[in-house]
C-alpha atoms as a printed R data frame, in Angstrom:
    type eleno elety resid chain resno       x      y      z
1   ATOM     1    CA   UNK     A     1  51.175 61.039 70.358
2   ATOM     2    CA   UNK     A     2  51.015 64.006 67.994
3   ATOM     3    CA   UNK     A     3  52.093 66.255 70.401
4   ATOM     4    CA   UNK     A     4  55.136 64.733 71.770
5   ATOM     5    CA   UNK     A     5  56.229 63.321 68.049
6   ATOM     6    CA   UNK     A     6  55.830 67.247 67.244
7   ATOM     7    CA   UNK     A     7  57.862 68.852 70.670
8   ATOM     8    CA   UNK     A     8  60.871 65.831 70.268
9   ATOM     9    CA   UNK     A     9  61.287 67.117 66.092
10  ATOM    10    CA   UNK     A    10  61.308 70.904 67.098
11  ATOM    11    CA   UNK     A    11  63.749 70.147 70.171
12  ATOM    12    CA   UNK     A    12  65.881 67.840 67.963
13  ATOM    13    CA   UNK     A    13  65.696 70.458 65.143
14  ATOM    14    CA   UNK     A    14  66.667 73.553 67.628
15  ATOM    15    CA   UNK     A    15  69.891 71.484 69.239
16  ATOM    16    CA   UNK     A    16  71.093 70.867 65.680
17  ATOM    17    CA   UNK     A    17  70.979 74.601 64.878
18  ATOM    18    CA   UNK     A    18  72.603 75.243 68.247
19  ATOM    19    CA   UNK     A    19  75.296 72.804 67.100
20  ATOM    20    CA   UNK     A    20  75.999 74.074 63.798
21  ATOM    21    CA   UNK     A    21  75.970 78.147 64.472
22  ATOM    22    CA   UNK     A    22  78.628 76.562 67.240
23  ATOM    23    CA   UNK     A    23  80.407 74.714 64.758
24  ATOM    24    CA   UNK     A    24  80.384 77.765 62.440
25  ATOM    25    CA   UNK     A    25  81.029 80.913 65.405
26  ATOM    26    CA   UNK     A    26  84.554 78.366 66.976
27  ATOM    27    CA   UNK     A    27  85.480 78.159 63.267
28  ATOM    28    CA   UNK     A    28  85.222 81.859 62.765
29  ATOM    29    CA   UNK     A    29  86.939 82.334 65.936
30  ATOM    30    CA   UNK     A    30  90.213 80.118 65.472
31  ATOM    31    CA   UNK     A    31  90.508 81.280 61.912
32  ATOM    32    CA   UNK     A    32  90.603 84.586 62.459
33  ATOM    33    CA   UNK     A    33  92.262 85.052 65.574
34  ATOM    34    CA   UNK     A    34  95.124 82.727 64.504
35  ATOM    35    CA   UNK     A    35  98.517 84.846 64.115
36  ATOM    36    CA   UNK     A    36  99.068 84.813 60.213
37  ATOM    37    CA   UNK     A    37 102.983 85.265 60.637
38  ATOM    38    CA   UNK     A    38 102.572 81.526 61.636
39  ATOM    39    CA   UNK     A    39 100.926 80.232 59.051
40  ATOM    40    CA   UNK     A    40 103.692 78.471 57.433
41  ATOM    41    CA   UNK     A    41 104.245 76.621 60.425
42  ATOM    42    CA   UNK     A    42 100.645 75.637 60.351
43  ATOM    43    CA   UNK     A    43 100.806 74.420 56.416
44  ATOM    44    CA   UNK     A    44 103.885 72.342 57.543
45  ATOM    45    CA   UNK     A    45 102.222 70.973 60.266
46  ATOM    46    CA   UNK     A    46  99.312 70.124 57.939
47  ATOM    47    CA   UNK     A    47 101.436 68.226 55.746
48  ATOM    48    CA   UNK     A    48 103.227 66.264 57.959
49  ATOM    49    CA   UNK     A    49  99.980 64.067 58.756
50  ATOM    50    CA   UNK     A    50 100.891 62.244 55.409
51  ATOM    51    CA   UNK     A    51 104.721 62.747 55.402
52  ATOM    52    CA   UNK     A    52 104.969 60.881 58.766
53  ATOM    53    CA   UNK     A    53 102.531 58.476 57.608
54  ATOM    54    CA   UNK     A    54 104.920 57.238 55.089
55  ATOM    55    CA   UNK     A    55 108.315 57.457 56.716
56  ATOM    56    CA   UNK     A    56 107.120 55.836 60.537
57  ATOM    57    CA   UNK     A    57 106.155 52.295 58.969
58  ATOM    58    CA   UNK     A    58 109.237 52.005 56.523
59  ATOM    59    CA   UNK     A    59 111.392 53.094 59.473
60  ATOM    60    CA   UNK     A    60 110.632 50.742 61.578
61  ATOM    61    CA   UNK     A    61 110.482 48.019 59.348
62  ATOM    62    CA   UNK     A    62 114.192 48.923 58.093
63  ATOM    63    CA   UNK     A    63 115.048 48.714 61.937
64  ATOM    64    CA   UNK     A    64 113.407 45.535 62.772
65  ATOM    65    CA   UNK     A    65 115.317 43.852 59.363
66  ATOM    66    CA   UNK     A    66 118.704 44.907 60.365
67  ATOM    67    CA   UNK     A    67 118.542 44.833 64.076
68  ATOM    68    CA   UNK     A    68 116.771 41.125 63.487
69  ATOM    69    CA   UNK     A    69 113.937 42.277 65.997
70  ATOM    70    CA   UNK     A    70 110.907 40.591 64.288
71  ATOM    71    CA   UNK     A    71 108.429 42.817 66.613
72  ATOM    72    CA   UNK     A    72 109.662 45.751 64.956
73  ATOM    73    CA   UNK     A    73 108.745 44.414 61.666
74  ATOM    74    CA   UNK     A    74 105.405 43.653 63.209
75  ATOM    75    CA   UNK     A    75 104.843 47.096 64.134
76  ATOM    76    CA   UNK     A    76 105.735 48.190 60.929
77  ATOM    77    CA   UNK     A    77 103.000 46.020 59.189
78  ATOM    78    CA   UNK     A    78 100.350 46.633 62.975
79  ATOM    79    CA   UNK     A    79 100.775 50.699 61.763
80  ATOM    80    CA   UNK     A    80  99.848 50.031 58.163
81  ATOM    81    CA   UNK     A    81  96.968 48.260 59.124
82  ATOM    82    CA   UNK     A    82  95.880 50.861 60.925
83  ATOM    83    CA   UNK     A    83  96.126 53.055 58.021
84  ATOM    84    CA   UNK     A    84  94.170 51.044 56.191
85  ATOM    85    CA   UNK     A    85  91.565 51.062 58.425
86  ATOM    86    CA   UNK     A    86  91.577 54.889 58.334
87  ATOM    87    CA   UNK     A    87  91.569 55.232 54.864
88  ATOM    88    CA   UNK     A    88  88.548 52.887 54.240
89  ATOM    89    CA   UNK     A    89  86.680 55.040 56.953
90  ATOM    90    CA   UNK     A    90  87.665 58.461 55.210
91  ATOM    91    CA   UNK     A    91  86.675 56.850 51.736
92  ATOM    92    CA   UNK     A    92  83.312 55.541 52.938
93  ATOM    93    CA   UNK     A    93  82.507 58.892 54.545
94  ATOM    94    CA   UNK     A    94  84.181 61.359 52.509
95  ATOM    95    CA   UNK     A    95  81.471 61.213 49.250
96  ATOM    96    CA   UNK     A    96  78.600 59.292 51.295
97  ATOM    97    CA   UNK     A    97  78.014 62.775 53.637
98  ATOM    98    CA   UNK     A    98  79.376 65.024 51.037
99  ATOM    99    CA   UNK     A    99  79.857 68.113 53.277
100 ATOM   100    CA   UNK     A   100  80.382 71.285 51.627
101 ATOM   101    CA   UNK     A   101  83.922 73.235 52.788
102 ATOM   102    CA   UNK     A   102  83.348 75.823 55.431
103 ATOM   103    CA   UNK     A   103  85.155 78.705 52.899
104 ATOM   104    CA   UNK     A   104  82.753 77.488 50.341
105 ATOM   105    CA   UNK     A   105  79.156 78.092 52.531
106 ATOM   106    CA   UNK     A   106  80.391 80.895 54.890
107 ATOM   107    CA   UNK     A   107  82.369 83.935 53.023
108 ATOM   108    CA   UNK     A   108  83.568 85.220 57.055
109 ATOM   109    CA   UNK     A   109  86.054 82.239 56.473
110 ATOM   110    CA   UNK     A   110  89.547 82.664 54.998
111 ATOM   111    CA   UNK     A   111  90.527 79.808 53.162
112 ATOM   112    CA   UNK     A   112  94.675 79.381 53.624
113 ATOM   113    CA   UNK     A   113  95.237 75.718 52.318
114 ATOM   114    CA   UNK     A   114  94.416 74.222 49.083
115 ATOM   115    CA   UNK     A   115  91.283 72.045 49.743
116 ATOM   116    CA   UNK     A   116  88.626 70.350 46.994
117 ATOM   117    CA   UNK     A   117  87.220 66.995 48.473
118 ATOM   118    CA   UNK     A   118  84.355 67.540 50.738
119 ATOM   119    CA   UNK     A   119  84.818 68.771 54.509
120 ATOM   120    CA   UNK     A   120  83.941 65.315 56.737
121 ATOM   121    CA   UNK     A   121  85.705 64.163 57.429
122 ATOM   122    CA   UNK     A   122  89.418 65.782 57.830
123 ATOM   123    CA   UNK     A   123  91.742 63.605 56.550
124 ATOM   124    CA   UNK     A   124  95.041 65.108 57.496
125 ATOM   125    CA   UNK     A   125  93.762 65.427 61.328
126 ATOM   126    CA   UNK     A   126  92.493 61.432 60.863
127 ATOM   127    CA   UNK     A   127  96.434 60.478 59.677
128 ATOM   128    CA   UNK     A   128  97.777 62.217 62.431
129 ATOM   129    CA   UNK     A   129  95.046 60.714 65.502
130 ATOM   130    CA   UNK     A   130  95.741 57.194 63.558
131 ATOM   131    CA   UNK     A   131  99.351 57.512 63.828
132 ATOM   132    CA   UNK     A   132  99.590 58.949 67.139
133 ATOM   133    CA   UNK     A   133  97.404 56.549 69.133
134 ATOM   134    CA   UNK     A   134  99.040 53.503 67.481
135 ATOM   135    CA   UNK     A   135 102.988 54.356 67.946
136 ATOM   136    CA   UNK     A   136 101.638 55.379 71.904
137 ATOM   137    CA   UNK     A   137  99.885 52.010 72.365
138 ATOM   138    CA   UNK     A   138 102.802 50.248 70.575
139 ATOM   139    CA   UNK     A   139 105.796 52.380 72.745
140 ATOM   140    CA   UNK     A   140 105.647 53.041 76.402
141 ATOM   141    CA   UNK     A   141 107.621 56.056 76.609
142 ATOM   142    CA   UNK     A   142 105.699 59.277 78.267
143 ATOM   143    CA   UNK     A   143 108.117 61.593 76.294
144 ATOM   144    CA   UNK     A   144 107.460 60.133 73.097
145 ATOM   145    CA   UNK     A   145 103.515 59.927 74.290
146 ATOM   146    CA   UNK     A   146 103.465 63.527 74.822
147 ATOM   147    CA   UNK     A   147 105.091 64.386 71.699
148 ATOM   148    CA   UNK     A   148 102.908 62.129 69.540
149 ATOM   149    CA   UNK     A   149  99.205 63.281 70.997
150 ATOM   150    CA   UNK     A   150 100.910 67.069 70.880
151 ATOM   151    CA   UNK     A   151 101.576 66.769 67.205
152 ATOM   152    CA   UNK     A   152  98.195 65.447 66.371
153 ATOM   153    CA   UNK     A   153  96.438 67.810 68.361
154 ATOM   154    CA   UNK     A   154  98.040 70.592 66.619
155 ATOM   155    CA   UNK     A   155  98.008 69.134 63.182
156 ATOM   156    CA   UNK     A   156  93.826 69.148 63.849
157 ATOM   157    CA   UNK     A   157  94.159 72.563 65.156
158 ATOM   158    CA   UNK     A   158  96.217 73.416 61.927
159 ATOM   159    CA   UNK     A   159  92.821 72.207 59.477
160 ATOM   160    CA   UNK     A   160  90.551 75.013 61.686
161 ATOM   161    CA   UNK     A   161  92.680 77.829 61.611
162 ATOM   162    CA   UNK     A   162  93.591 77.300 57.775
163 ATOM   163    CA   UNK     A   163  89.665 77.553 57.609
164 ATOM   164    CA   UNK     A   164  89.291 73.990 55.508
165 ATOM   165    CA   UNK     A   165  86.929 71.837 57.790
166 ATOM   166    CA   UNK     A   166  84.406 72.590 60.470
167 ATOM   167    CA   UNK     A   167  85.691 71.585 64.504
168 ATOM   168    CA   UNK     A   168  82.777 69.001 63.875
169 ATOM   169    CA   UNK     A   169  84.692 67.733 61.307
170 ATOM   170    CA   UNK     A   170  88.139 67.543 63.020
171 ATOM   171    CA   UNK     A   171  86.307 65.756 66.526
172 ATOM   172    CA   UNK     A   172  85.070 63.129 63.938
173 ATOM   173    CA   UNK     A   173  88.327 62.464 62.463
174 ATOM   174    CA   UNK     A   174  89.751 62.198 66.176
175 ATOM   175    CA   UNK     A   175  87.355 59.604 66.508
176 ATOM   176    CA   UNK     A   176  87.726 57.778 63.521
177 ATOM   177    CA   UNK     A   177  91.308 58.303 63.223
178 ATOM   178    CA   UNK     A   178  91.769 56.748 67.300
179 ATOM   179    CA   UNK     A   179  89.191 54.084 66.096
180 ATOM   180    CA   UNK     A   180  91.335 52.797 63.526
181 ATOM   181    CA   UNK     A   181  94.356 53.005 65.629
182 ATOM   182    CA   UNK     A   182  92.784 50.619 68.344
183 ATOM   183    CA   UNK     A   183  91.364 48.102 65.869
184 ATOM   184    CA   UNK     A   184  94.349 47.398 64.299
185 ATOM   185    CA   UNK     A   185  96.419 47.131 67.951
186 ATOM   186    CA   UNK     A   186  93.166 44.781 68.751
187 ATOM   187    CA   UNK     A   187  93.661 42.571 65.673
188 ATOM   188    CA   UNK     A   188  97.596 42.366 66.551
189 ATOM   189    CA   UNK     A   189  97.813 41.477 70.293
190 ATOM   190    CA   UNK     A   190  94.674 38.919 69.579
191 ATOM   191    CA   UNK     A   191  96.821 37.143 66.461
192 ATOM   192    CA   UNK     A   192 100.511 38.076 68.173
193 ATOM   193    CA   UNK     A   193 101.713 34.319 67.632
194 ATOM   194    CA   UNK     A   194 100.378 33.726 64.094
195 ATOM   195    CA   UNK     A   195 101.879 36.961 63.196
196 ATOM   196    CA   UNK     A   196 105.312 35.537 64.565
197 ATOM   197    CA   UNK     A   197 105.206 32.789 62.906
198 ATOM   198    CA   UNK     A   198 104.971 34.304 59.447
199 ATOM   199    CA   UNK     A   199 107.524 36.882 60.352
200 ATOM   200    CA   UNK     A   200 110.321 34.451 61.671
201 ATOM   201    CA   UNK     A   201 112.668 33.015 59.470
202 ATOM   202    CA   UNK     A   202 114.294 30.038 61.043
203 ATOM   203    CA   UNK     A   203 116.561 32.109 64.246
204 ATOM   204    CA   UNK     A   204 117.374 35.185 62.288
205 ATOM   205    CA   UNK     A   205 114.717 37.563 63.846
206 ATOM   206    CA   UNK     A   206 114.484 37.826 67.776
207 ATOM   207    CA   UNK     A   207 110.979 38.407 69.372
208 ATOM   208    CA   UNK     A   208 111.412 41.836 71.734
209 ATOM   209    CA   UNK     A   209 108.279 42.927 73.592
C-alpha cells in the first residue's frame, strides 16, 4: 500500500505543478503580448461586467411595466436572481481560497487595472458569464447570442491581459458565473405559474413567451 499511496501523491503533486507553471507561462503570454494602444478598450470592457449588470434588469423591467408584458418583468426579477446566485458564490470563495494576485507573486506580470481582493475567483469575468448565459437562455435570437457570449468572452480575456487573475481563475468564474445563470433559469421555468400569479395584477399585464 505504501508504495502506491507514495507514486499517486508524487503524480498528483507533479500534475499540479504542471498546472500552475501553465497557469503562470499563458498569463505571461497574454499579458505581454497584448497591444497596449488597446488597453483602454480592455479597461472599458472590464467595467462593463458591472455596468451591464445594473442597466439589463432595470431595462427590462421598465419595458415589461409599460408595454404590460408581465414576462418581461419576470425576466427582470429571473436575471437578478441569477446575480444573486453569483454573488453568494464569489463571496463564499473569494476569502475562503484567498488566492494571492498574479502581479503580487510573479514580478514578469504587469499589473494594468486596479485590483486588491484576492485573485479566485474573477468577479468581473463571473458578471459577464452570469449575464450572458441568462439573457441567451431567456432570448432566442442567434445575433443577440453571439453578441452576448462575444462580450463575455472578451471581458474574461480583458482580466488576463490586464494581468489581475490567473486563466485558472477566469475558467472558474466561467463556471461559476454559467452555474448561476442556469440555476436561476431552473428555479424560473420550474415555478413559471406561481411567478405569474404574483406578477399579474387583475388584466393589466399580458403573459408573452
Amino acid at each position: 500500500m505504501f508504495l502506491p499511496s507514495t507514486l499517486l501523491l508524487i503524480l498528483t503533486t507533479t500534475l499540479f505543478e504542471t498546472l500552475a507553471q501553465l497557469d503562470i507561462a499563458t498569463l505571461e503570454l497574454l499579458n505581454s503580448s497584448r497591444a497596449t494602444d488597446l488597453d483602454y478598450l480592455l479597461l472599458t470592457l472590464t467595467v462593463s461586467a458591472y455596468g451591464l449588470g445594473a442597466c439589463v434588469p432595470l431595462y427590462l423591467y421598465l419595458a415589461g411595466h409599460f408595454r404590460k408584458i408581465a414576462s418581461l418583468k419576470l425576466k427582470a426579477y429571473q436575471y437578478v436572481f441569477a446575480m444573486g446566485l453569483n454573488i453568494l458564490f464569489i463571496g463564499l470563495l473569494k476569502y475562503t481560497v484567498d488566492r494571492p494576485r498574479p502581479f503580487v507573486t510573479h514580478d514578469t506580470i504587469e499589473q494594468i487595472a486596479e485590483a486588491s481582493s484576492p485573485s479566485f475567483p474573477s468577479g468581473h469575468t463571473a458578471y459577464a458569464f452570469t449575464a450572458a448565459i441568462v439573457l441567451v437562455l431567456m432570448f432566442r435570437h442567434p445575433v443577440l447570442r453571439g453578441l452576448l457570449l462575444t462580450w463575455a468572452v472578451l471581458v474574461a480575456y480583458s482580466r488576463l491581459a490586464l494581468g489581475v487573475h490567473y486563466p485558472s481563475d477566469v475558467l472558474g468564474s466561467m463556471l461559476l458565473g454559467s452555474a448561476a445563470a442556469f440555476l436561476s433559469t431552473y428555479a424560473f421555468r420550474k415555478h413559471r405559474e406561481q411567478f405569474y400569479t404574483l406578477l399579474r395584477r387583475g388584466r393589466s399585464l399580458r403573459i408573452m413567451p
